[in-house]
C-alpha positions as CSV (number, residue, x, y, z in Angstrom):
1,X,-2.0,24.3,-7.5
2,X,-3.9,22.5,-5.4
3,X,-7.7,22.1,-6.8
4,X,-10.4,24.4,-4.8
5,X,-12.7,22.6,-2.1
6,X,-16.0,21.7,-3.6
7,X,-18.6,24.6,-3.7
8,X,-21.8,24.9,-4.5
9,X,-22.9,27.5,-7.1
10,X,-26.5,28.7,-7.9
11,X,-28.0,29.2,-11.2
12,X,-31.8,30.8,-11.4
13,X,-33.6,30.6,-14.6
14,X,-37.0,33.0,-15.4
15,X,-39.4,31.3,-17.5
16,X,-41.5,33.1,-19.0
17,X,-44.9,30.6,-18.7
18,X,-48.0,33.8,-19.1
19,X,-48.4,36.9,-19.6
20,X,-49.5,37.5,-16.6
21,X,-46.5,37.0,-14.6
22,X,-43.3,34.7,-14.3
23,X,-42.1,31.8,-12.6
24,X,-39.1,31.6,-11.1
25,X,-36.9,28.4,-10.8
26,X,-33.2,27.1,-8.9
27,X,-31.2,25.1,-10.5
28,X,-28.7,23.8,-7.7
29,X,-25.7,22.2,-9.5
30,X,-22.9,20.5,-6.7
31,X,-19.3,20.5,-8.1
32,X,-17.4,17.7,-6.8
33,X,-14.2,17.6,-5.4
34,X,-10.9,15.3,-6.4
35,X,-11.6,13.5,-3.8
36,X,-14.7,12.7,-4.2
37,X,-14.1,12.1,-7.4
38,X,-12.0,9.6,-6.6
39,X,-13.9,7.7,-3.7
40,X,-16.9,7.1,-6.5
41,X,-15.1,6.0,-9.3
42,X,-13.3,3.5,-6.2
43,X,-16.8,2.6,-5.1
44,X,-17.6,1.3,-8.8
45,X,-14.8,-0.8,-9.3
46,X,-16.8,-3.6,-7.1
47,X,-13.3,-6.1,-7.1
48,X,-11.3,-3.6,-5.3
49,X,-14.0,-2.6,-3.0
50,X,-14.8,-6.4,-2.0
51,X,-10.6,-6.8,-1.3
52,X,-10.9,-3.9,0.7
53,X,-13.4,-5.3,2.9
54,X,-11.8,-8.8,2.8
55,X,-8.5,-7.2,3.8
56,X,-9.9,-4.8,6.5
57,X,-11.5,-8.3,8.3
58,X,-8.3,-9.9,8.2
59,X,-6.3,-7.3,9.8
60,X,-9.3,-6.9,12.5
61,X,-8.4,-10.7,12.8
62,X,-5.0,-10.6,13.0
63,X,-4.9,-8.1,15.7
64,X,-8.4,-7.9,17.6
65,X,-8.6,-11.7,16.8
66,X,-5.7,-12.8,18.1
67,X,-6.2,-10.5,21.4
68,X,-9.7,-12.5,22.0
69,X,-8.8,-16.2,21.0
70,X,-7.9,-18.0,23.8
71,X,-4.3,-19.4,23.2
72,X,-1.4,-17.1,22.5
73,X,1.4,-18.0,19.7
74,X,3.6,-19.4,22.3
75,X,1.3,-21.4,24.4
76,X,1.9,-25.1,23.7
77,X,-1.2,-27.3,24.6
78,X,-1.5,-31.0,25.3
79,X,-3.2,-31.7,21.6
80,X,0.4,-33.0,19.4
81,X,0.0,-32.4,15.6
82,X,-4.0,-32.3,15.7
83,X,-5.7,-31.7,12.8
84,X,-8.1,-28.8,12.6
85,X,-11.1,-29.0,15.0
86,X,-13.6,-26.8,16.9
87,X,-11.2,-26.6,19.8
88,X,-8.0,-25.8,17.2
89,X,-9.5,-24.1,13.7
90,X,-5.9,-24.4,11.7
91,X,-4.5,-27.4,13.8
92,X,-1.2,-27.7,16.2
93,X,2.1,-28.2,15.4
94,X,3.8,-31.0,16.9
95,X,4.6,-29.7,20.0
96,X,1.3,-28.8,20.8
97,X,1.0,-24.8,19.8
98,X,-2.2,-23.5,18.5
99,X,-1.8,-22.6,14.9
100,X,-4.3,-20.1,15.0
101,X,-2.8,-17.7,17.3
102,X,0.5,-18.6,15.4
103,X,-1.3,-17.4,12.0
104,X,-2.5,-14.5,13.8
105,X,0.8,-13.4,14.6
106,X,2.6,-14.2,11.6
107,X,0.0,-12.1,10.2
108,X,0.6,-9.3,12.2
109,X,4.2,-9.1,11.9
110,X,4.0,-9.8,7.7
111,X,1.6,-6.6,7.7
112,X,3.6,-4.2,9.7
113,X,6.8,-5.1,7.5
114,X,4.8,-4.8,4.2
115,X,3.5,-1.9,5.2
116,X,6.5,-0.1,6.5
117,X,8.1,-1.2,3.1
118,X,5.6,0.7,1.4
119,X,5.8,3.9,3.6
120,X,9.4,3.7,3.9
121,X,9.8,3.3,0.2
122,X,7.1,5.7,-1.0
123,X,8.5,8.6,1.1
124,X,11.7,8.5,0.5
125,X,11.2,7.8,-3.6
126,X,8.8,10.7,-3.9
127,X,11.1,13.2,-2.7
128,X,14.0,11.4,-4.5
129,X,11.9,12.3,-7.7
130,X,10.5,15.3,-7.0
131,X,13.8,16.6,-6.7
132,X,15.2,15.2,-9.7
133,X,12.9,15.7,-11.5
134,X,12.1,19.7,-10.6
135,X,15.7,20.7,-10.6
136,X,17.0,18.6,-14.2
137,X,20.1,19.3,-15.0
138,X,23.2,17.6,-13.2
139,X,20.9,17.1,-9.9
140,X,18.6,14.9,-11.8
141,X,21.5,13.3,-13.6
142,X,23.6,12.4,-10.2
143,X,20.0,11.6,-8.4
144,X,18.3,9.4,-10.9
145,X,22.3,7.1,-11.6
146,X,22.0,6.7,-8.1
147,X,18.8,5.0,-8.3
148,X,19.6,3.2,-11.5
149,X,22.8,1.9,-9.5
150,X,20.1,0.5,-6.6
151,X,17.4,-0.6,-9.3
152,X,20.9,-2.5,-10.6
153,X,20.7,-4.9,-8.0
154,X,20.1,-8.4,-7.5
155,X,17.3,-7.2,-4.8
156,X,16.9,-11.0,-3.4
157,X,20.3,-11.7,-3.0
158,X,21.2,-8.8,-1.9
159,X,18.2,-8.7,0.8
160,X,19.2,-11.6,2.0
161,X,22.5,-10.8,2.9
162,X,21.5,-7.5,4.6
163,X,18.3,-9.6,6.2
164,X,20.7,-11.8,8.0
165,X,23.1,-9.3,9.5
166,X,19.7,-7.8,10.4
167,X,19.9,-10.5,13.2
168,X,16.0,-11.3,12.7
169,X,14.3,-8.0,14.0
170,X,11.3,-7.5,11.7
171,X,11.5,-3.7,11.4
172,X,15.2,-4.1,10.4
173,X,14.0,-6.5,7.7
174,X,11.5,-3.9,6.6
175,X,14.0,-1.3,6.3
176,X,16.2,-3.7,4.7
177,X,13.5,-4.4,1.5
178,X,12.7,-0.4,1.4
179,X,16.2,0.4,0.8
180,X,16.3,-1.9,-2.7
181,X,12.8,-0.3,-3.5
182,X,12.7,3.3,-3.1
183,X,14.3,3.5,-6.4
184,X,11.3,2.0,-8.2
185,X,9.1,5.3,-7.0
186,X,11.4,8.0,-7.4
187,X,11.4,7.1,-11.2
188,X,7.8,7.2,-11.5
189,X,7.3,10.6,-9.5
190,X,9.9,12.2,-11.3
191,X,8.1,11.0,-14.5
192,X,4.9,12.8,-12.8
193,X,6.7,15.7,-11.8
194,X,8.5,16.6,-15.0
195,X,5.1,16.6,-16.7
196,X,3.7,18.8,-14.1
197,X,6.5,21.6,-13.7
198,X,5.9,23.3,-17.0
199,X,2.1,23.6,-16.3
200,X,0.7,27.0,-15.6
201,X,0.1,26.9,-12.1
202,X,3.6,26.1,-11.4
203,X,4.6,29.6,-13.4
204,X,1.8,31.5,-11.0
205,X,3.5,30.1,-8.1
206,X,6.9,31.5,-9.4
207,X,5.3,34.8,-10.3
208,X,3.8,35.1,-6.9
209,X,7.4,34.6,-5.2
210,X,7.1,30.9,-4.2
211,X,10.1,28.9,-3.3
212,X,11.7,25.8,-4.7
213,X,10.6,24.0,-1.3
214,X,7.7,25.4,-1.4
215,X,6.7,24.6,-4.9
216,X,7.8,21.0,-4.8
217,X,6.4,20.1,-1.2
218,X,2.8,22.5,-1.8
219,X,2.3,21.5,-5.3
220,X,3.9,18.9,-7.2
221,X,3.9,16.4,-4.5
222,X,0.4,16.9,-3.6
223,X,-0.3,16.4,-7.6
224,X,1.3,13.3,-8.1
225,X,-0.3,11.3,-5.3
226,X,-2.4,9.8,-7.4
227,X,0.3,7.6,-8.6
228,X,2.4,7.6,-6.0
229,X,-0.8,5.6,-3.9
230,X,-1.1,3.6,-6.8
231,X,2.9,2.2,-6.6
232,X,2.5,2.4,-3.0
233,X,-0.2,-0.1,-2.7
234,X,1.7,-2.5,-4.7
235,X,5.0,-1.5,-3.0
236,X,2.5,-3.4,0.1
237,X,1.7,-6.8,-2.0
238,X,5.8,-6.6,-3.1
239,X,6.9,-6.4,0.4
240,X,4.7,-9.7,2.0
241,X,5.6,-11.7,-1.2
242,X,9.5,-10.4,-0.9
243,X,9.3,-11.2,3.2
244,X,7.7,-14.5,2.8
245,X,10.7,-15.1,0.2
246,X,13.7,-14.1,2.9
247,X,12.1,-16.2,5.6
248,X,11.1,-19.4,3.6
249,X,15.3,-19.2,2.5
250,X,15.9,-18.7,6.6
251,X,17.1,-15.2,6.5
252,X,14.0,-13.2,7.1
253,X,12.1,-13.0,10.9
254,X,13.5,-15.7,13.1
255,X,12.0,-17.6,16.1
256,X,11.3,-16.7,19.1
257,X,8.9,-14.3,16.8
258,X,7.5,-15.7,13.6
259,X,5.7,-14.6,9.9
260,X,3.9,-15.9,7.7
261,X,6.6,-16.4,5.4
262,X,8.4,-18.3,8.6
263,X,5.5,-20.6,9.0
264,X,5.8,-21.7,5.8
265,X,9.6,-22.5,5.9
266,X,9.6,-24.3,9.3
267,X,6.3,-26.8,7.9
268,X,7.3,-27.2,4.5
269,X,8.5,-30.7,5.3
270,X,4.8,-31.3,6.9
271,X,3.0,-30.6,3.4
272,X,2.0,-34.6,3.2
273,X,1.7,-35.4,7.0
274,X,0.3,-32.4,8.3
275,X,-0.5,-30.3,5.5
276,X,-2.4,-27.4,7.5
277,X,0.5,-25.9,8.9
278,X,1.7,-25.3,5.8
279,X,-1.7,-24.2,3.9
280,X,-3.2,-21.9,6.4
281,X,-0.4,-19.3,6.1
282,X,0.2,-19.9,2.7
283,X,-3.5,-18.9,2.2
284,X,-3.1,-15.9,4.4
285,X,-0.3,-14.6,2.0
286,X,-2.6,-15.2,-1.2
287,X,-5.3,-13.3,0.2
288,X,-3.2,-10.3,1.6
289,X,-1.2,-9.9,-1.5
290,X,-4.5,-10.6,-3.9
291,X,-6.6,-8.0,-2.1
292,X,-4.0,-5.7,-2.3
293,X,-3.6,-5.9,-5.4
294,X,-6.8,-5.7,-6.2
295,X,-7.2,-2.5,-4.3
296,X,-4.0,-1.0,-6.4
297,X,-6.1,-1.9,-9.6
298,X,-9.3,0.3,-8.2
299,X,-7.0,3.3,-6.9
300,X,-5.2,3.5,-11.0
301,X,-8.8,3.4,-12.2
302,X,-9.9,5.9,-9.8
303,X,-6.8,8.2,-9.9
304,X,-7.2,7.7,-14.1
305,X,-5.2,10.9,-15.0
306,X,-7.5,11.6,-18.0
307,X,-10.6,12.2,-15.6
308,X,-11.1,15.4,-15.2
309,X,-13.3,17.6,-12.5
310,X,-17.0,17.1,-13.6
311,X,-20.4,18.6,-13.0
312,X,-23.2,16.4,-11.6
């Protein structure tokens, strides 16, 4: 079940200090919840707690940045191919857009495809699991071949012919890459969920009438979120890098709109001329996927399944 809120219980000790009288003493000891549990042991991991900053500033840049900064992703300016400068930061392409605002942009639409992946994905594979992995028998059988038949598949290839019948519309994309990876989370929360069925709060919820719904939605799920976060995090990093891959081959976001992965495609033949169009996205994609997975590192260490509640 579902561990109690944190409460704060008292504990008063008589010491016997004279024989005239005693003293009496409170001892105040705080219990801590999971979740604060979980937020210190994040805070100590200073790696993952430095990506999360880095990452938080460049999504505030991506979309309050690129609200504020002058030139918009489709404004073409007189400056042809100029390097980076005060008035251009990342340079112009060579008909004169700001690369900047196109960065910006790119960065915007890689982020809402990687993280609609991950949500996407993460729902849909935790209740695949669950389910399996609660009922066993022929359910879990017919439910996990399934996802052994989508885990089968050659997920670039196939994403790139279901990318480019997508006709370019990011969100279709995003579904597109969720669909091949769903599977991957629905074998790690049935793994959870098989080890957490026996356990003796599952038998009280039984006892006390609870039904199957109930029992999976109230109190398995809820239990394996620790490493359901974890795979969803990466599930984030998996979908930029995957995205970036679809674009760069042409079959990912198309123009008029653009990604980062797009960027890099469409100035890959400007690496020795004009090498900041290609390098300024292609750092944006390190940093998002790094961070991220950086962050995933923190949340396992955090959500460590062999921590258990302590006093302090």
């Amino acid at each position: 079940m579902p561990e109690p809120s944190t409460t704060e219980t008292t504990a008063t000790a008589q010491l016997q200090d004279s024989p005239k009288g005693t003293v009496e003493r409170e001892f105040t000891v705080q219990e801590r919840g999971q979740f604060q549990l979980v937020l210190r042991r994040f805070m100590q991991h200073r790696l993952a707690v430095a990506s999360l900053i880095l990452l938080i500033v460049i999504v505030l840049l991506a979309y309050v940045g690129g609200w504020l900064w002058k030139y918009g992703p489709e404004d073409i300016t007189p400056d042809n191919s100029e390097a980076p400068s005060l008035a251009h930061p990342f340079g112009t392409d060579a008909v004169g857009k700001d690369m900047l605002a196109q960065v910006l942009r790119g960065t915007q639409i890689s982020l809402q495809i990687s993280v609609l992946v991950a949500i996407f994905s993460t729902v849909v594979g935790t209740i695949w699991g669950a389910v399996a992995g609660y009922y066993r028998g022929w359910i879990d059988t017919v439910l996990m071949r399934i996802a052994d038949l989508v885990l089968t598949l050659p997920l670039l290839a196939v994403a790139a012919v279901l990318g480019h019948n997508a006709g370019g519309s990011w969100w279709l994309i995003a579904v597109v890459i969720a669909g091949l990876y769903w599977a991957y989370v629905s074998r790690v929360a049935r793994g959870v969920v098989l080890s957490l069925r026996e356990k003796e709060f599952i038998e009280a919820a039984r006892a006390l009438g609870a039904g199957d719904g109930r029992i999976i939605f109230r109190h398995l799920v809820p239990n394996a979120l620790g490493s359901v976060i974890v795979n969803a995090t990466i599930l984030v990093s998996i979908g930029i890098l995957l995205e970036t891959a679809l674009s760069f081959l042409g079959f990912g976001v198309r123009p008029p709109d653009t990604s980062l992965g797009l960027l890099v495609s469409s100035a890959q033949t400007a690496v020795d001329t004009r090498p900041w169009l290609f390098y300024f996205p292609g750092l944006f994609i390190i940093l998002i996927a790094l961070t991220i997975n950086f962050i995933g590192d923190g949340l396992r260490d955090a959500f460590d399944p062999q921590q258990t509640k302590v006093r302090a």
